[in-house]
C-alpha positions as CSV (number, residue, x, y, z in Angstrom):
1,X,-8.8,-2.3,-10.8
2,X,-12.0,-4.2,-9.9
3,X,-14.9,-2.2,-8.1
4,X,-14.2,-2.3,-4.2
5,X,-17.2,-1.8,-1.7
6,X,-16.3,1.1,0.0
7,X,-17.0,2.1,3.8
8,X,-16.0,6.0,4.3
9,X,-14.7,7.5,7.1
10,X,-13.6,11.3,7.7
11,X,-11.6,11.8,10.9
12,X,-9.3,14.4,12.0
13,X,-6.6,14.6,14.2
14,X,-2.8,14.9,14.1
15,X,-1.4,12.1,12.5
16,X,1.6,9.3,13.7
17,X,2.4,6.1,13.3
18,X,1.0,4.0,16.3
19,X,1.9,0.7,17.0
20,X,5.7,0.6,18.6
21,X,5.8,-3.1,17.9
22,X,6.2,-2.5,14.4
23,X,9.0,-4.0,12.6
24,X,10.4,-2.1,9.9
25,X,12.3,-2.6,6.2
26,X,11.4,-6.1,6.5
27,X,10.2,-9.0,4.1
28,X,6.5,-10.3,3.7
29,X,5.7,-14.3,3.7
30,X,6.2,-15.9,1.8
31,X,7.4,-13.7,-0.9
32,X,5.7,-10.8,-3.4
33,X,3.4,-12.8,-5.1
34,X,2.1,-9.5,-7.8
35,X,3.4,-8.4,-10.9
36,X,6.8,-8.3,-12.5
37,X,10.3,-7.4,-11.6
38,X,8.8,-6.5,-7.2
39,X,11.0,-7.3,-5.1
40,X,10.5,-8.1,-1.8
41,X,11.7,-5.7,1.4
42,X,11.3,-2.2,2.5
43,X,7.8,-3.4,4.4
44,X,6.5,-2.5,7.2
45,X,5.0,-5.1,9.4
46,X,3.1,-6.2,12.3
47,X,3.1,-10.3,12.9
48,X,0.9,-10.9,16.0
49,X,-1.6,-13.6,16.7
50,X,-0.8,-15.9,13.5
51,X,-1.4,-12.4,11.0
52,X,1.5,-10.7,8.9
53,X,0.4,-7.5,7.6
54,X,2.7,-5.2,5.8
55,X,2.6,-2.0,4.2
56,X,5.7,0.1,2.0
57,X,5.7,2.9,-0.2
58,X,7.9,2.8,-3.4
59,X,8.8,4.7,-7.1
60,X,6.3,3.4,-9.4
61,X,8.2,3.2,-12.1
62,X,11.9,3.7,-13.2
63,X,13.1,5.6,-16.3
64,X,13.2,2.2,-18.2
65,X,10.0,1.5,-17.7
66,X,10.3,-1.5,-15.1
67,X,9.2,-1.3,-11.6
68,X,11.6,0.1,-9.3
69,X,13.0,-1.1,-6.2
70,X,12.9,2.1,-4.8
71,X,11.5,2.9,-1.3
72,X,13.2,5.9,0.7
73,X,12.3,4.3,4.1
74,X,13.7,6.2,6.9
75,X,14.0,2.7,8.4
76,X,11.0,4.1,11.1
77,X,7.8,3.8,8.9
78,X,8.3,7.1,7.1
79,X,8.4,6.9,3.0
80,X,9.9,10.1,1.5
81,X,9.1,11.3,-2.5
82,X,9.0,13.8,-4.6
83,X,5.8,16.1,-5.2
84,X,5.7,16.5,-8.9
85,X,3.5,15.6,-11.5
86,X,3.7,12.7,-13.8
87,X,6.3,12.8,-16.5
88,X,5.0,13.0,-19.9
89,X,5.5,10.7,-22.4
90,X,5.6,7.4,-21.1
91,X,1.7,6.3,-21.9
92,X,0.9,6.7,-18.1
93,X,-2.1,8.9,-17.1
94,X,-0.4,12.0,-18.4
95,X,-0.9,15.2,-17.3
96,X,-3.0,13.8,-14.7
97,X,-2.9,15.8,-11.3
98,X,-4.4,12.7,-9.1
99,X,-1.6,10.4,-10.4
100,X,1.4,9.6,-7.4
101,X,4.7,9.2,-8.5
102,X,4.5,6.8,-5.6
103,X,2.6,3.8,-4.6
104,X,1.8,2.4,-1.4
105,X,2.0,-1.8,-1.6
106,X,0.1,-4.3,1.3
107,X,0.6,-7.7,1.9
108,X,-1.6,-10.0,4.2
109,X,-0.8,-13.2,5.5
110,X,-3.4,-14.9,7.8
111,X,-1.7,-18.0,8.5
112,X,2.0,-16.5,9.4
113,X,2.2,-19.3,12.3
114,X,0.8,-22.3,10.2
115,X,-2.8,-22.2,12.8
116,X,-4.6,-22.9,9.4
117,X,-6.8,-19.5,9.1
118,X,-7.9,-18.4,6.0
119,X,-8.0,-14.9,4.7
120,X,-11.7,-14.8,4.9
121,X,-11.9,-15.8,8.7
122,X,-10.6,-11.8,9.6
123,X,-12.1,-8.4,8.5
124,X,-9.3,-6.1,7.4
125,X,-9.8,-2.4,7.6
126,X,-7.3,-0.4,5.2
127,X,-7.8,3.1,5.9
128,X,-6.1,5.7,3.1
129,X,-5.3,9.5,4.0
130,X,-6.0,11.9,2.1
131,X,-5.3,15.2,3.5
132,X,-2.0,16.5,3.3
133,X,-1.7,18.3,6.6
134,X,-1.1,16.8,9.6
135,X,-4.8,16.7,10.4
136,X,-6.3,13.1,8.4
137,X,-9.2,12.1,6.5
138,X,-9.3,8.6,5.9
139,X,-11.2,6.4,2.9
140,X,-11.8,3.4,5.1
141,X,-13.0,0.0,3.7
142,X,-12.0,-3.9,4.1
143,X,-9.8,-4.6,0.9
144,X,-10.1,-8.6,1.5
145,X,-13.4,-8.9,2.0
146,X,-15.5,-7.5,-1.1
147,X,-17.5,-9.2,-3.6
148,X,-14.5,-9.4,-6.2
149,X,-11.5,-7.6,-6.4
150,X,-8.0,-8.0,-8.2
151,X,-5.3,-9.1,-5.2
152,X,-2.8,-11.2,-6.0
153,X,-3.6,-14.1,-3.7
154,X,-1.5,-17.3,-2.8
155,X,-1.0,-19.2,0.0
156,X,2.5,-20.2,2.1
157,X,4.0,-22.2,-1.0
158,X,3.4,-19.2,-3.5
159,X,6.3,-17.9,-4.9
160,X,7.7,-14.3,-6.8
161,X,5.3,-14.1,-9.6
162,X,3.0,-17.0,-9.0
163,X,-0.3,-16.3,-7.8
164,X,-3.4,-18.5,-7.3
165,X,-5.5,-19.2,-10.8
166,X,-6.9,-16.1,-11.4
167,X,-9.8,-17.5,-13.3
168,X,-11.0,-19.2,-9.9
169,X,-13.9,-16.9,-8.6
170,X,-12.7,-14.3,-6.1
171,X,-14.6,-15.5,-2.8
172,X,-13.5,-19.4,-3.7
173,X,-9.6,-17.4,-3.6
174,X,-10.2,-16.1,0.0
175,X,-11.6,-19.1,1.7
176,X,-8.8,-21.4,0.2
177,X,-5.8,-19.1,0.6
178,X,-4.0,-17.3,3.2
179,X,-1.7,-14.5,1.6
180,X,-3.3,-11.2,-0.7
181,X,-1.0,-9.0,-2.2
182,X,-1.6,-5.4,-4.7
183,X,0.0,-2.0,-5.1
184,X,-1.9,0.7,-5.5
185,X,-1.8,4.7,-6.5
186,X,-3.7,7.3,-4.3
187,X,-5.6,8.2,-7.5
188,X,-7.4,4.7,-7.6
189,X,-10.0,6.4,-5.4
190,X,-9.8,10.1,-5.8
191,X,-13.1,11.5,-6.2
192,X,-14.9,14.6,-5.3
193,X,-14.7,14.2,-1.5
194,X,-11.3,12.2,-1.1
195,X,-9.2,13.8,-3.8
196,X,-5.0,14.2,-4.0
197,X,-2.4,16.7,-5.4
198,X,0.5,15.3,-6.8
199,X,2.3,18.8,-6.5
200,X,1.4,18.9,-2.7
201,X,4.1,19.0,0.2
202,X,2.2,16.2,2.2
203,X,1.9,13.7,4.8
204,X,-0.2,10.9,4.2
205,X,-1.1,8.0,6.9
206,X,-1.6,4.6,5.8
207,X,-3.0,2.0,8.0
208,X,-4.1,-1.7,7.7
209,X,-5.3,-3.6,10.5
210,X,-6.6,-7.3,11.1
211,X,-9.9,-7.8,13.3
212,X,-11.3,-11.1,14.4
213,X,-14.4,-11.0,15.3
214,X,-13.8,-7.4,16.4
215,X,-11.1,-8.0,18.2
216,X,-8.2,-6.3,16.6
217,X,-4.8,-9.0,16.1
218,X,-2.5,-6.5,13.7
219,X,-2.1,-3.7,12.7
220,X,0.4,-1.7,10.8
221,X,0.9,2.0,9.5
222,X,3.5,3.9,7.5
223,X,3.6,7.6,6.4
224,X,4.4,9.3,3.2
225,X,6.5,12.4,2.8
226,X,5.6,14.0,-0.3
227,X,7.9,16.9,-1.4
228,X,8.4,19.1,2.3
229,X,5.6,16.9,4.0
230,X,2.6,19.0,6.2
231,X,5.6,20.2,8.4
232,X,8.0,21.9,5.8
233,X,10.6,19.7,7.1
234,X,12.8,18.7,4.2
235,X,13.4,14.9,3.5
236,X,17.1,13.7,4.3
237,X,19.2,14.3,1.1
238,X,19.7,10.5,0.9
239,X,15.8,10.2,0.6
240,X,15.3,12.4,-2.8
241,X,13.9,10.8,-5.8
242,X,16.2,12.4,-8.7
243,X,14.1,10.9,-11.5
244,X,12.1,13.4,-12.8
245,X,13.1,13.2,-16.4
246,X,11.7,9.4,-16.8
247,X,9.6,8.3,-14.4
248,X,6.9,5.4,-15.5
249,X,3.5,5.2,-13.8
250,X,2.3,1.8,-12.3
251,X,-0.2,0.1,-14.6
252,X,-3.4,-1.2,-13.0
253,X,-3.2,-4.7,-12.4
């Protein structure tokens, strides 16, 4: 994963999903544009003022080692998993403690309504929880707007697995398209002051929002239940993950 700027914000206070507009196990627009064998669905999404933004959570990895279409939505913004540690012997940051079985995925599409807008004529602030409680402490940072970074970006026309030249430079991307996609694991940015458990019961707020000129146009959040989640209230028995034995980790794009 390419270097991100990073703007850090450490907030506390009990945690929830906000926006009631939110529409939920939906599809992004045009499709998902990154990596192999993602499907599209399971998001969930806020499309206001010409922006889509979604957000999901989903198994990394299945025991064949191809991503899984595997979400555990409630169907209400909540994502449920498993709290264990990476299995060994797949290749995939073993025996690492930071390392999710889970990964959270965004889409962005600034030109939902056809008005023309670019990516880069927003700001986007992506904020990523990392205390387990119910109490949050947020890495908070624009994930479009950074000097280089590895999204999968397309425009309206972009279909499953097609993505914008890569070997275009990152900023000429931004101003010429309109949809950025990746997936990401909570320990792309663990460090000494934001760091994650994998063997935590948890609950862990995720929140992208769309800002013109300060103004905010979108916003979405989900929440992921790892293990018992911050309240000890079990997951529904539909929402288990039973693949212990052979999970895969998600390679970084």
């Amino acid at each position: 994963m390419k270097h991100l700027s990073k703007i850090l914000f450490a907030t506390s206070f009990i945690s929830a999903t906000a926006n009631a507009g939110l529409m939920y196990d939906q599809n992004v627009t045009p499709d998902v544009i990154y990596g192999g064998g993602n499907a599209n669905g399971a998001f969930t999404v806020d499309s206001r003022n010409g922006v889509e933004l979604g957000l999901r959570a989903k198994l990394r990895f299945d025991e064949t080692n191809q991503p899984a279409s595997i979400y555990n939505s409630d169907g209400a913004g909540k994502y449920y998993f498993d709290n264990i540690a990476p299995p060994t012997g797949f290749g995939w940051d073993e025996g690492s403690s930071s390392s999710a079985i889970w990964n959270f995925d965004f889409s962005v599409n600034s030109n939902v309504d056809g008005s023309g807008s670019v990516l880069s004529d927003f700001t986007y602030l992506l904020e990523i929880d990392y205390d387990p409680g119910v109490t949050t402490q947020f890495l908070a940072f624009d994930l479009i707007n950074q000097p280089d970074a590895d999204h999968a970006i397309g425009s309206d026309g972009t279909g499953n697995l097609n993505p914008k030249d890569a070997e275009e430079s990152y900023s000429f991307l931004i101003n010429n398209n309109n949809v950025a996609q990746n997936s990401w694991n909570m320990e792309f940015f663990n460090n000494d002051e934001f760091t994650f458990t994998n063997t935590d019961d948890g609950l862990y707020d995720i929140r992208l929002s769309a800002f013109d000129n300060g103004d905010e146009i979108a916003s979405t959040s989900i929440q992921v239940v790892s293990g018992d989640g911050a309240m000890e209230v079990p997951a529904p028995a539909t929402a288990l993950l039973m693949f212990a034995g052979g999970l895969m980790l998600l390679r970084r794009r």
